[in-house]
N, CA, C and O atoms as a CHARMM CRD file, in Angstrom:
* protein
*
  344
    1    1 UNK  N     58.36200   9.87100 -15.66400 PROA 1      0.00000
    2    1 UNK  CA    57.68000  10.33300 -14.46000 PROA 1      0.00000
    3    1 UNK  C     57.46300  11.84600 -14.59300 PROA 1      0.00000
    4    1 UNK  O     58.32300  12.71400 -14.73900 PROA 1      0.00000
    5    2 UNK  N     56.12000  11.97800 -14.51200 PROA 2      0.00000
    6    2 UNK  CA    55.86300  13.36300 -14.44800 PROA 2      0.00000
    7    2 UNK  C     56.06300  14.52700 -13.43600 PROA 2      0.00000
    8    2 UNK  O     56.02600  14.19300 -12.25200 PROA 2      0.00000
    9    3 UNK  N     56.23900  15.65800 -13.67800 PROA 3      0.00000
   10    3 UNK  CA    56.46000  16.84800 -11.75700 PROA 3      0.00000
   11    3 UNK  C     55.88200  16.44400 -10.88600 PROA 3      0.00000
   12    3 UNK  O     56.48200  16.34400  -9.81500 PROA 3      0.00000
   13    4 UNK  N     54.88200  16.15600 -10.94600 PROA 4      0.00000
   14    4 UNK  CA    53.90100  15.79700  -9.82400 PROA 4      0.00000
   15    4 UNK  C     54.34500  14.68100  -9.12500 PROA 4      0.00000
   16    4 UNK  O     54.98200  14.78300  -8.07600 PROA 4      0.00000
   17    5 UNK  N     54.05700  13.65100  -9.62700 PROA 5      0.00000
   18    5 UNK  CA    54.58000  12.13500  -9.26900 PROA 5      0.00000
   19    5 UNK  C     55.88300  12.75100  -8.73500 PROA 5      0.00000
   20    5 UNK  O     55.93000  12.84800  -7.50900 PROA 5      0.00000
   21    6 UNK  N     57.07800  13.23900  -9.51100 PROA 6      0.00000
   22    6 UNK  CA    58.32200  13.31000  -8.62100 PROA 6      0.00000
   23    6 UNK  C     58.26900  14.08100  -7.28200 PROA 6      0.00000
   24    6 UNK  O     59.26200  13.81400  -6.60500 PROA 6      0.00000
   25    7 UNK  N     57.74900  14.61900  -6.91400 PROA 7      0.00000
   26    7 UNK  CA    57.77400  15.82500  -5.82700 PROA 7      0.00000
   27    7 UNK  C     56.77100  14.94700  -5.24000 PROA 7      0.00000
   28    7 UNK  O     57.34500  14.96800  -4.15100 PROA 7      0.00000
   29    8 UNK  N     55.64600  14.10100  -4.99100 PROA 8      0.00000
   30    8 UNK  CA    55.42100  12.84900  -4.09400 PROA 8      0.00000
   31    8 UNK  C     56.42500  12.02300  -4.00200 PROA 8      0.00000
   32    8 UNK  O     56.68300  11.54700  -2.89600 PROA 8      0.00000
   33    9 UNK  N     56.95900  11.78600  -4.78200 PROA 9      0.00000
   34    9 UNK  CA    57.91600  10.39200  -4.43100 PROA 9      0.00000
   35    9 UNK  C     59.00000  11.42500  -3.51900 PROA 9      0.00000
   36    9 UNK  O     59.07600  11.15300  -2.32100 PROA 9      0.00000
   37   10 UNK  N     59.60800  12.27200  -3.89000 PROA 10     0.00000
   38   10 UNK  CA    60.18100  13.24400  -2.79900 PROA 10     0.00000
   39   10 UNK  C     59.66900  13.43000  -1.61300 PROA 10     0.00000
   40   10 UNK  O     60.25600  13.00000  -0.62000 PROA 10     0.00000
   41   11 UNK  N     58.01300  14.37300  -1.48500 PROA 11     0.00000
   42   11 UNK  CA    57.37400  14.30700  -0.44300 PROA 11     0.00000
   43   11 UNK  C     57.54200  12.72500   0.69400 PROA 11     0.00000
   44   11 UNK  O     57.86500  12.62600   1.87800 PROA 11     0.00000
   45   12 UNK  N     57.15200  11.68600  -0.34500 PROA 12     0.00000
   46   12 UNK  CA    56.75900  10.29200   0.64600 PROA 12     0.00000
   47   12 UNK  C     58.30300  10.41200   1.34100 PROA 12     0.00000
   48   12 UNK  O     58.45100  10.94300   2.44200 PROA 12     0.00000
   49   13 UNK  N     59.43100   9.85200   0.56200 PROA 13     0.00000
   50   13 UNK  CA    60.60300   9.79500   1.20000 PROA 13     0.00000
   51   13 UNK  C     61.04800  10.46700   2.17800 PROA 13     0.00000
   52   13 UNK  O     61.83000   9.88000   2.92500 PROA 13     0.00000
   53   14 UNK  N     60.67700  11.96300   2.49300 PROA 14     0.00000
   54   14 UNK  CA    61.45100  12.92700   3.47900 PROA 14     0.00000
   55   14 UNK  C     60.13200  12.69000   4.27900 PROA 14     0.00000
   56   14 UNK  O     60.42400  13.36500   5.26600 PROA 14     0.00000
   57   15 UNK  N     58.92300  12.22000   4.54000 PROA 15     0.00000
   58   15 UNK  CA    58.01600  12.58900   5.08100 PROA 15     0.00000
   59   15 UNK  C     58.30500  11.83700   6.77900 PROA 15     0.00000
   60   15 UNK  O     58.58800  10.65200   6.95800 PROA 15     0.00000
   61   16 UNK  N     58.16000  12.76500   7.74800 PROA 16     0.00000
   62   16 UNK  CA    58.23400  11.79400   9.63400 PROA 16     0.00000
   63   16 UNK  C     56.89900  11.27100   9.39700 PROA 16     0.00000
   64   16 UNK  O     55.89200  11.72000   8.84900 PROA 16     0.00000
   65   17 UNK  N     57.16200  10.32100   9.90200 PROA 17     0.00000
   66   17 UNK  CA    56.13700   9.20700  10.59000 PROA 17     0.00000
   67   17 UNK  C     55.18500  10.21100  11.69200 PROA 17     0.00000
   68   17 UNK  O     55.74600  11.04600  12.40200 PROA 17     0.00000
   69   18 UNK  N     53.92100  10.03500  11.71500 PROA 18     0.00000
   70   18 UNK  CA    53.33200  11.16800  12.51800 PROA 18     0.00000
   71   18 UNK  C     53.79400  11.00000  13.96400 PROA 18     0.00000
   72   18 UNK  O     54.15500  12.01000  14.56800 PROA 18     0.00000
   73   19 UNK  N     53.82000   9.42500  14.76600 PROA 19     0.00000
   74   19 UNK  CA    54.45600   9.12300  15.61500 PROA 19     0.00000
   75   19 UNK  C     55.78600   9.66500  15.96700 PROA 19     0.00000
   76   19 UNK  O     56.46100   9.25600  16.91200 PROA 19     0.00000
   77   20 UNK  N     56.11500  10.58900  15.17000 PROA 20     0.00000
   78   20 UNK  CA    58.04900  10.89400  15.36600 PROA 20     0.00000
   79   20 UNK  C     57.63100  12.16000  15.35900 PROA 20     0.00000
   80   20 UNK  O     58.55900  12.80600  15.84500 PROA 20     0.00000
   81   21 UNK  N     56.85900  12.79200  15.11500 PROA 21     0.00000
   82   21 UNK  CA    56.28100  14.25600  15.28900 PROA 21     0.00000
   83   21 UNK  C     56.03300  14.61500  16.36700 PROA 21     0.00000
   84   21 UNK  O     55.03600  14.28300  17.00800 PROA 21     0.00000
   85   22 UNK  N     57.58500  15.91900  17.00800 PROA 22     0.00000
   86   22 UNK  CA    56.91100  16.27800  18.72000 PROA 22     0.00000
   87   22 UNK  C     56.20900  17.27900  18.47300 PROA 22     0.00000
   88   22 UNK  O     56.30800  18.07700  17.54100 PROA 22     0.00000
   89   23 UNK  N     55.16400  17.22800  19.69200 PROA 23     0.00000
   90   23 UNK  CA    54.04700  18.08700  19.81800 PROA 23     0.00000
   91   23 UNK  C     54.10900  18.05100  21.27500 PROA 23     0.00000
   92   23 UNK  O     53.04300  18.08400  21.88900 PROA 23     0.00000
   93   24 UNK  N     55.25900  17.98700  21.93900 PROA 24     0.00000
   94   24 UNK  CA    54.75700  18.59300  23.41600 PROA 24     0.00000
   95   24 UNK  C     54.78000  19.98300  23.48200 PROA 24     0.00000
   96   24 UNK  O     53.91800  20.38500  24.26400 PROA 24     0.00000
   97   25 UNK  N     55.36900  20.79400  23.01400 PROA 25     0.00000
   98   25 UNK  CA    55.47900  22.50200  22.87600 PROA 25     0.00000
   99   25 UNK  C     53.97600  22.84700  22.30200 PROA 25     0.00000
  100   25 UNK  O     53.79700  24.02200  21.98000 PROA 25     0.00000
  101   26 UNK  N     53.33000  22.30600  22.20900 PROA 26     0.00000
  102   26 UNK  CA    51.63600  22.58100  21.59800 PROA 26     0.00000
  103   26 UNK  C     50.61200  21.98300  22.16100 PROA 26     0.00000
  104   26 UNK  O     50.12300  20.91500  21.79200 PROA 26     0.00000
  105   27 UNK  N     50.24800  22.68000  23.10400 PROA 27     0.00000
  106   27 UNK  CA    49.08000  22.48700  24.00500 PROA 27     0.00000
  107   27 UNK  C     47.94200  21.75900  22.35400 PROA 27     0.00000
  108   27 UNK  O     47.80700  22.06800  21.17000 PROA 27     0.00000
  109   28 UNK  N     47.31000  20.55500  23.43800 PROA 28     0.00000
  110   28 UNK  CA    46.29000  20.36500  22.80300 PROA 28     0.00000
  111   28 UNK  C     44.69400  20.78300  22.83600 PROA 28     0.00000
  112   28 UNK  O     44.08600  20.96300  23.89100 PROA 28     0.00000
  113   29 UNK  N     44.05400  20.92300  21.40700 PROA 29     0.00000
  114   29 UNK  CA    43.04800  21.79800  21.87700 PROA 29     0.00000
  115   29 UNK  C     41.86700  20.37800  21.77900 PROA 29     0.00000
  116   29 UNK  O     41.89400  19.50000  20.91800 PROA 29     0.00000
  117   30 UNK  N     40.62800  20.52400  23.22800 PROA 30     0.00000
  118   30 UNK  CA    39.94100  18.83900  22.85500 PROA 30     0.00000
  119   30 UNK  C     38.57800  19.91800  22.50300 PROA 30     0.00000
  120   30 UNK  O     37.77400  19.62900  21.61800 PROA 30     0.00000
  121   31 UNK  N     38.49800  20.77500  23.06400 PROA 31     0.00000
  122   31 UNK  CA    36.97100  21.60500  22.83200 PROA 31     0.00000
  123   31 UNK  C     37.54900  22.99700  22.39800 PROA 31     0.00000
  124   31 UNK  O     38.72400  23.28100  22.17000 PROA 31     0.00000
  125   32 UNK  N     36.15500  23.99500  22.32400 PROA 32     0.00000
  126   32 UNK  CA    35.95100  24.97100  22.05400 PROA 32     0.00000
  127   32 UNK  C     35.23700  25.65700  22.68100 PROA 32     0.00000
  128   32 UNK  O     34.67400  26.69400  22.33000 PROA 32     0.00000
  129   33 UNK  N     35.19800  24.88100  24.10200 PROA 33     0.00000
  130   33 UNK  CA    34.98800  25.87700  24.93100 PROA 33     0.00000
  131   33 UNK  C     35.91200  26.92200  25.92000 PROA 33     0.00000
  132   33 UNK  O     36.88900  26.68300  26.63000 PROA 33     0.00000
  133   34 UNK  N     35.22800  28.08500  25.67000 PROA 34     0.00000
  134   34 UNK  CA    35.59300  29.20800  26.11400 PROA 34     0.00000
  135   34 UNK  C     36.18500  30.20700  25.14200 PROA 34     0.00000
  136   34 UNK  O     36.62300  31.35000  25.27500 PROA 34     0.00000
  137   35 UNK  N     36.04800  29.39800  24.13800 PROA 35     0.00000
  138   35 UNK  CA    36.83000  30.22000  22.52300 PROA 35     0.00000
  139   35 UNK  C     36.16400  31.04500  22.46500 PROA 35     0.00000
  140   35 UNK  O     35.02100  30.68800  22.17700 PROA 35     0.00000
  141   36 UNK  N     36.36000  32.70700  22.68500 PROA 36     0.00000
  142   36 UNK  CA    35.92300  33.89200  22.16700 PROA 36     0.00000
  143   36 UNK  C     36.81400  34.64400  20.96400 PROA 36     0.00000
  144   36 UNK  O     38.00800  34.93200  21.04500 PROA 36     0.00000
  145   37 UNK  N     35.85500  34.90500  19.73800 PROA 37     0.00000
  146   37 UNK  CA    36.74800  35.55400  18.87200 PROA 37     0.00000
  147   37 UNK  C     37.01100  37.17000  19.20700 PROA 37     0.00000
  148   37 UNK  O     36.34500  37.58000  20.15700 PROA 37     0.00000
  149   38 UNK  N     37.81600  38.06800  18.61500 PROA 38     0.00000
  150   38 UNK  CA    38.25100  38.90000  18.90000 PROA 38     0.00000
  151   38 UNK  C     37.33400  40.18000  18.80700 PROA 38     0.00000
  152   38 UNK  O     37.32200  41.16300  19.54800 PROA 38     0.00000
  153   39 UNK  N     36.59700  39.91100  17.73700 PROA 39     0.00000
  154   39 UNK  CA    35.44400  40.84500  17.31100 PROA 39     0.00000
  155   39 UNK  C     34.20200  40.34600  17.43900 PROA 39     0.00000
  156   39 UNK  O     33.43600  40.72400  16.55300 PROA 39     0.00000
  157   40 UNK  N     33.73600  39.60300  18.26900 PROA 40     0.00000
  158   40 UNK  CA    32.43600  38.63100  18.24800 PROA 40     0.00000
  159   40 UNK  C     31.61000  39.03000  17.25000 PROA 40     0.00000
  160   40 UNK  O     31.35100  38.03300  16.57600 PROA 40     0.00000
  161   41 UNK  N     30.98600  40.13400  16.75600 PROA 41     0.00000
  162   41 UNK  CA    30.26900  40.95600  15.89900 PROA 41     0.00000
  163   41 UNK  C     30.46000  40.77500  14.79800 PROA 41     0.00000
  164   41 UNK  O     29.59200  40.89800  13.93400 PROA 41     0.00000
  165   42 UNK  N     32.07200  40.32400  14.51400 PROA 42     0.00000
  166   42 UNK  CA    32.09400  40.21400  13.31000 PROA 42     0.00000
  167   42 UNK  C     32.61800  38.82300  12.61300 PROA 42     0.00000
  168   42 UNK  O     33.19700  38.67100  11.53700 PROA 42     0.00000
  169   43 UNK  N     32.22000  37.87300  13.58500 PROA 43     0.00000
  170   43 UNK  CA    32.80100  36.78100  13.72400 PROA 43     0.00000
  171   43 UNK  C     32.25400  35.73000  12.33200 PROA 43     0.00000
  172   43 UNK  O     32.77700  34.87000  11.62300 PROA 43     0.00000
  173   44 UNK  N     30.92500  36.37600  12.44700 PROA 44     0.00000
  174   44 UNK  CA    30.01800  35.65000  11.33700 PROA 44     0.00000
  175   44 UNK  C     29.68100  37.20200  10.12800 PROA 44     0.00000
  176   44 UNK  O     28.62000  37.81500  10.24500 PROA 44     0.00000
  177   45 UNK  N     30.69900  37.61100   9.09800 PROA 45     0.00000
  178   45 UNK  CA    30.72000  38.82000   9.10500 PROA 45     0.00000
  179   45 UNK  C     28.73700  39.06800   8.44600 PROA 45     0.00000
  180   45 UNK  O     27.98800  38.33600   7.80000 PROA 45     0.00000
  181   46 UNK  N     28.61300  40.15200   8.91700 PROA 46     0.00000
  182   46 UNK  CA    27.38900  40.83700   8.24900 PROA 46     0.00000
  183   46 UNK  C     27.30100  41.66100   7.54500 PROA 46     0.00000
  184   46 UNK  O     27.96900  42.63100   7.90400 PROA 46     0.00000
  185   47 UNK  N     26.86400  41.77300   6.79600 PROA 47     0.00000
  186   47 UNK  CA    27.10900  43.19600   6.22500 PROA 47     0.00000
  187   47 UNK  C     25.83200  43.95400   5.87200 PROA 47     0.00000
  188   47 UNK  O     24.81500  43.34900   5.53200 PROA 47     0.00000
  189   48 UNK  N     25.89400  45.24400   5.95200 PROA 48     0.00000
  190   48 UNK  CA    24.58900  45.81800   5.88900 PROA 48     0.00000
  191   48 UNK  C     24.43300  47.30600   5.00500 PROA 48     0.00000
  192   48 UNK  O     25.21300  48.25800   5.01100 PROA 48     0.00000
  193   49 UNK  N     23.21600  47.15700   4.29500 PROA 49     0.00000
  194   49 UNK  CA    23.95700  48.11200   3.12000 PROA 49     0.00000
  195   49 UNK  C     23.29600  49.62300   3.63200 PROA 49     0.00000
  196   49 UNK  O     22.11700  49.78600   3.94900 PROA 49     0.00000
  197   50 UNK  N     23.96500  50.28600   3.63000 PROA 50     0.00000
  198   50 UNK  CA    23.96600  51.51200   3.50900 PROA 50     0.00000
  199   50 UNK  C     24.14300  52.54400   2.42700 PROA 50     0.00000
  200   50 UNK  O     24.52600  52.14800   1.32600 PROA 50     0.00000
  201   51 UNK  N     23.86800  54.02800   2.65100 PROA 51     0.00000
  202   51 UNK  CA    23.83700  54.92700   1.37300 PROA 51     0.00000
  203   51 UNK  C     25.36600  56.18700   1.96400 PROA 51     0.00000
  204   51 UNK  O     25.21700  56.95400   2.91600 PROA 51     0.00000
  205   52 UNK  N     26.27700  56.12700   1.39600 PROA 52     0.00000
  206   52 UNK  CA    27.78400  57.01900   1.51800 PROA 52     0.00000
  207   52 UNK  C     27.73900  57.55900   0.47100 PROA 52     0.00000
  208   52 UNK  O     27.56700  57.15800  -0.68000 PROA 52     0.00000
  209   53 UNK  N     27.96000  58.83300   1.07000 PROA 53     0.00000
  210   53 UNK  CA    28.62700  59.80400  -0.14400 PROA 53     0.00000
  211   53 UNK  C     30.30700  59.71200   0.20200 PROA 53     0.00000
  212   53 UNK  O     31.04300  59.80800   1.18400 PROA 53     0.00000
  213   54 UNK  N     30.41800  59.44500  -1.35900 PROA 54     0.00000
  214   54 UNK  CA    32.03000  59.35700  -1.87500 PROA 54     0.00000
  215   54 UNK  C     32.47300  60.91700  -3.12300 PROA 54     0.00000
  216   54 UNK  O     31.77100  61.26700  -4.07200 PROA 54     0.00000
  217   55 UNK  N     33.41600  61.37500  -2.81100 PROA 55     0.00000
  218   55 UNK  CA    33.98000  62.59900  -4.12500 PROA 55     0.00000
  219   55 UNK  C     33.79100  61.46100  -5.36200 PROA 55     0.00000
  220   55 UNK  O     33.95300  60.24100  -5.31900 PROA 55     0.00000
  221   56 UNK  N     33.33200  62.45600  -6.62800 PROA 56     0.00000
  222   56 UNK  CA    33.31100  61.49100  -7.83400 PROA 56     0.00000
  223   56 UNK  C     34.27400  60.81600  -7.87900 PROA 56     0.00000
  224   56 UNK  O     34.11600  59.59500  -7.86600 PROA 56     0.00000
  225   57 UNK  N     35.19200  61.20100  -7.92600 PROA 57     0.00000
  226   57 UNK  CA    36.79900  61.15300  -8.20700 PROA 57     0.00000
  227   57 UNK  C     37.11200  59.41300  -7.68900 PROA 57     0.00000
  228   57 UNK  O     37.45000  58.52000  -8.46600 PROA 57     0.00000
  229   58 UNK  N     36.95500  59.29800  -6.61200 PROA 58     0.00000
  230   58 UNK  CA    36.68700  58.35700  -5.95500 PROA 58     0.00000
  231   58 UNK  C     36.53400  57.03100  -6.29400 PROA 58     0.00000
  232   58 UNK  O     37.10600  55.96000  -6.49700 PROA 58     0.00000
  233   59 UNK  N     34.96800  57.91000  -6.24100 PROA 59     0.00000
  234   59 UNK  CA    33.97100  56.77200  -6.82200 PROA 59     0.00000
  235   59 UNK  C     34.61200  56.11400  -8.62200 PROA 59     0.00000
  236   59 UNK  O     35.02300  54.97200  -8.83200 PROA 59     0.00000
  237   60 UNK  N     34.54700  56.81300  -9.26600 PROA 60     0.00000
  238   60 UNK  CA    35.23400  57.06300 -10.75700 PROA 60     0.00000
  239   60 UNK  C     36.31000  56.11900 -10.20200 PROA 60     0.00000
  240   60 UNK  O     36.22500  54.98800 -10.68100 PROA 60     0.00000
  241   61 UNK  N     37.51400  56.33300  -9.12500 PROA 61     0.00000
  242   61 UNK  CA    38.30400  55.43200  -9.06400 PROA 61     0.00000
  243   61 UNK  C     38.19300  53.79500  -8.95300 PROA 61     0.00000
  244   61 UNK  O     38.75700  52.87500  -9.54500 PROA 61     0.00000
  245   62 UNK  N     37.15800  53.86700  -7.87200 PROA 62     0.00000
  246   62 UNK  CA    36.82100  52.35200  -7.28100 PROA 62     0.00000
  247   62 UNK  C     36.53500  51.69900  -8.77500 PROA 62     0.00000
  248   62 UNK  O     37.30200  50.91900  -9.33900 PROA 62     0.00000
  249   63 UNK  N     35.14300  52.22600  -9.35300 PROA 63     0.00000
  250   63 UNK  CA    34.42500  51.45600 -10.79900 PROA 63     0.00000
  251   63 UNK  C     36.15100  51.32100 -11.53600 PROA 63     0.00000
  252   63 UNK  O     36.49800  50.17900 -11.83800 PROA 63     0.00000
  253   64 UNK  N     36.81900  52.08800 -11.70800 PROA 64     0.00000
  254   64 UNK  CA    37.58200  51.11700 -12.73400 PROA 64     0.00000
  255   64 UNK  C     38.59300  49.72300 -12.39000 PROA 64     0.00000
  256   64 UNK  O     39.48300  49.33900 -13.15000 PROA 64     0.00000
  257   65 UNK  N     38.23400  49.06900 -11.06300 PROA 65     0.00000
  258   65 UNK  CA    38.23500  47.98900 -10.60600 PROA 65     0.00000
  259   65 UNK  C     37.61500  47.04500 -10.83000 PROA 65     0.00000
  260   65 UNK  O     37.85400  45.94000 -10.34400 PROA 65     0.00000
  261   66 UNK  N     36.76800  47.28700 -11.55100 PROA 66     0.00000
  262   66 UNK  CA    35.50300  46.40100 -11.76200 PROA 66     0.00000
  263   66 UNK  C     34.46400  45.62100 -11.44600 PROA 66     0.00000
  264   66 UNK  O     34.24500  45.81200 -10.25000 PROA 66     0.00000
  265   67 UNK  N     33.87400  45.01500 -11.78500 PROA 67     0.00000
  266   67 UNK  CA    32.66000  43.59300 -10.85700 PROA 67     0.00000
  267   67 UNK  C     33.49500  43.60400  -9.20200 PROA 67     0.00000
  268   67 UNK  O     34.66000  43.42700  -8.84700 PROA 67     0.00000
  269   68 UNK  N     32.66800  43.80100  -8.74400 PROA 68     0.00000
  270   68 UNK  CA    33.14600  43.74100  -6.89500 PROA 68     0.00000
  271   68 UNK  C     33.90100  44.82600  -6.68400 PROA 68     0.00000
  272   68 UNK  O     34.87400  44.60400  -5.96400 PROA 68     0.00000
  273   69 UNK  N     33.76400  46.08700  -7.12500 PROA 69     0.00000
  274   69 UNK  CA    34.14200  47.04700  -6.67100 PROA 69     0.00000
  275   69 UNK  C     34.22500  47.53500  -5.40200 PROA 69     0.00000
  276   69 UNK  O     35.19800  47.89300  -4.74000 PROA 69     0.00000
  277   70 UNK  N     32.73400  47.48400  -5.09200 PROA 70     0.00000
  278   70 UNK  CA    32.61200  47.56500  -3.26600 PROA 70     0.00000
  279   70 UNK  C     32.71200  46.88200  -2.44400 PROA 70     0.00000
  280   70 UNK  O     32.73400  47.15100  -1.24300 PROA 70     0.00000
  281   71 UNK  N     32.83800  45.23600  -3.28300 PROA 71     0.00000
  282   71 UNK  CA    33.73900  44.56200  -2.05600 PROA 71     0.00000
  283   71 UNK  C     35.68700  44.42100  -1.61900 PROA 71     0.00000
  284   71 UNK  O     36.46500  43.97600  -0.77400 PROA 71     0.00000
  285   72 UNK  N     35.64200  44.95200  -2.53900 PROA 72     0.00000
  286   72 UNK  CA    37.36600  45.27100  -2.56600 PROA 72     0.00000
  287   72 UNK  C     37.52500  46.23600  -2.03600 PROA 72     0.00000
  288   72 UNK  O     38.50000  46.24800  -1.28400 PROA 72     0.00000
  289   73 UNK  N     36.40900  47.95600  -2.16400 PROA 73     0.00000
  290   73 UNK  CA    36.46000  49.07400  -0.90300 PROA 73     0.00000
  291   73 UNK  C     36.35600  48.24900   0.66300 PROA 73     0.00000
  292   73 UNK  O     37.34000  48.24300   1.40300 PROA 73     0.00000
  293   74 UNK  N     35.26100  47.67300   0.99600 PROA 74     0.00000
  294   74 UNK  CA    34.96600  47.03900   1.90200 PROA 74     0.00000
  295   74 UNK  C     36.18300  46.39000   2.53600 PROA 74     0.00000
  296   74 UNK  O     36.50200  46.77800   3.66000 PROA 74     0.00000
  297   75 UNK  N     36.86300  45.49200   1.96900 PROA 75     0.00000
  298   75 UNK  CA    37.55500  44.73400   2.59300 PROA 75     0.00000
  299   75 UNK  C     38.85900  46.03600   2.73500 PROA 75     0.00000
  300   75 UNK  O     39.12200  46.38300   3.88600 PROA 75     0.00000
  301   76 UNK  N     39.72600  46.79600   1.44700 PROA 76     0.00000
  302   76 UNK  CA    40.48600  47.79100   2.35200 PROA 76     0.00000
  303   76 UNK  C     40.17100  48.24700   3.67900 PROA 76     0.00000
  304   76 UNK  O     40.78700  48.13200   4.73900 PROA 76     0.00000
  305   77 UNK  N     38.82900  48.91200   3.32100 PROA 77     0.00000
  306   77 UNK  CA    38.45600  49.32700   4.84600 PROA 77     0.00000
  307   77 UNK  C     38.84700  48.62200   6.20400 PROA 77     0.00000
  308   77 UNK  O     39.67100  49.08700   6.99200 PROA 77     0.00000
  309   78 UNK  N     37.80700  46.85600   6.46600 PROA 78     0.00000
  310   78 UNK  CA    38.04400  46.33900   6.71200 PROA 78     0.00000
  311   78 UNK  C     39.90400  45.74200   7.29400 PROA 78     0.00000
  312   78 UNK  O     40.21000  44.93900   8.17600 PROA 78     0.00000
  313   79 UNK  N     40.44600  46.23900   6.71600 PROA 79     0.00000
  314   79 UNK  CA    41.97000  45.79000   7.24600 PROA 79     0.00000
  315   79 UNK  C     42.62200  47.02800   7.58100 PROA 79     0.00000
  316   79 UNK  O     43.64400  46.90300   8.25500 PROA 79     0.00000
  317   80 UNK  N     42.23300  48.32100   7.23400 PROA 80     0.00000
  318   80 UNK  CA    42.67400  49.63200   8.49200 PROA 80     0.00000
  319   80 UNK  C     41.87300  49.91000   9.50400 PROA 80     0.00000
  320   80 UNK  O     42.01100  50.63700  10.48700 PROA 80     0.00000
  321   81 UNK  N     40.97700  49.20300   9.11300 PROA 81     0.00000
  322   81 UNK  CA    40.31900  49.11400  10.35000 PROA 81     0.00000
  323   81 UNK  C     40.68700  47.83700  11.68200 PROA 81     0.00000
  324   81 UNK  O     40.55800  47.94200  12.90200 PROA 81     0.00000
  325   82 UNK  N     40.97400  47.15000  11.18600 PROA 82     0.00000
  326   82 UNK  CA    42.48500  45.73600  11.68900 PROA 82     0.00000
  327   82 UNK  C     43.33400  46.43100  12.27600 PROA 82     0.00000
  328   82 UNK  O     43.39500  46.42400  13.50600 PROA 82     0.00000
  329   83 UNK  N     44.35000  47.34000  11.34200 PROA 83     0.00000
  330   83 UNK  CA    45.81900  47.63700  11.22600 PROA 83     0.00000
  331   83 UNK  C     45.39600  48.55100  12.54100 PROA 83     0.00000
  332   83 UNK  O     46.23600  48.56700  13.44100 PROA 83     0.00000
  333   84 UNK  N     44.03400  49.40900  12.77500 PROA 84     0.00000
  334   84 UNK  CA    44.06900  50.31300  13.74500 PROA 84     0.00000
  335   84 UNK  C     44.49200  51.71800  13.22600 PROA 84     0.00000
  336   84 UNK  O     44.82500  52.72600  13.84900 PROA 84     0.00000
  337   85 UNK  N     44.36100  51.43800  11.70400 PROA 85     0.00000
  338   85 UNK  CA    44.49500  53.14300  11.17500 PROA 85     0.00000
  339   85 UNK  C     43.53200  53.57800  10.91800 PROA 85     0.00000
  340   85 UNK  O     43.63900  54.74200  10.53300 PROA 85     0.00000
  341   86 UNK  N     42.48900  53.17200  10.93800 PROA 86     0.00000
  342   86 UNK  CA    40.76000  54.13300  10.93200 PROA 86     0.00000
  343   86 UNK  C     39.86400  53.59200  12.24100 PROA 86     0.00000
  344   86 UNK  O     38.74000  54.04800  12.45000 PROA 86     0.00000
């Protein structure tokens, strides 16, 4: 028997019956209405290109990241901009 197969046959054995699964502590959700996301704007993200000046140095840094350079700037950005530090 191979890893896989064993760790299913593990999985099946320890697995609850979905019926034995409580879920009263978890409101159920039947729609999606009234669901507003947090950033509506950016809910479906967009992106739109623009022209930034960066110090070479910088720039020189990002490129040795390689292929998707500016989407890996982007997304840092993107998460201090989250965290609420920019």
């Amino acid at each position: 028997m191979d890893n896989l197969q064993e760790i299913m046959k593990i999985n099946e054995i320890n697995a609850v019956p979905d019926n034995e699964i409580d879920l009263s502590e978890i409101p159920e959700i039947k729609t999606l209405e009234g669901f507003k996301p947090v950033h509506p704007e950016y809910y479906k993200p967009v992106r739109e290109q623009v022209s930034i000046r960066f110090n070479k140095v910088l720039v020189d840094h990002f490129r040795t990241f390689g292929k998707g350079w500016q989407t890996k700037v982007n997304n840092f950005l993107m998460q201090e901009y989250i965290n609420g530090r920019i």
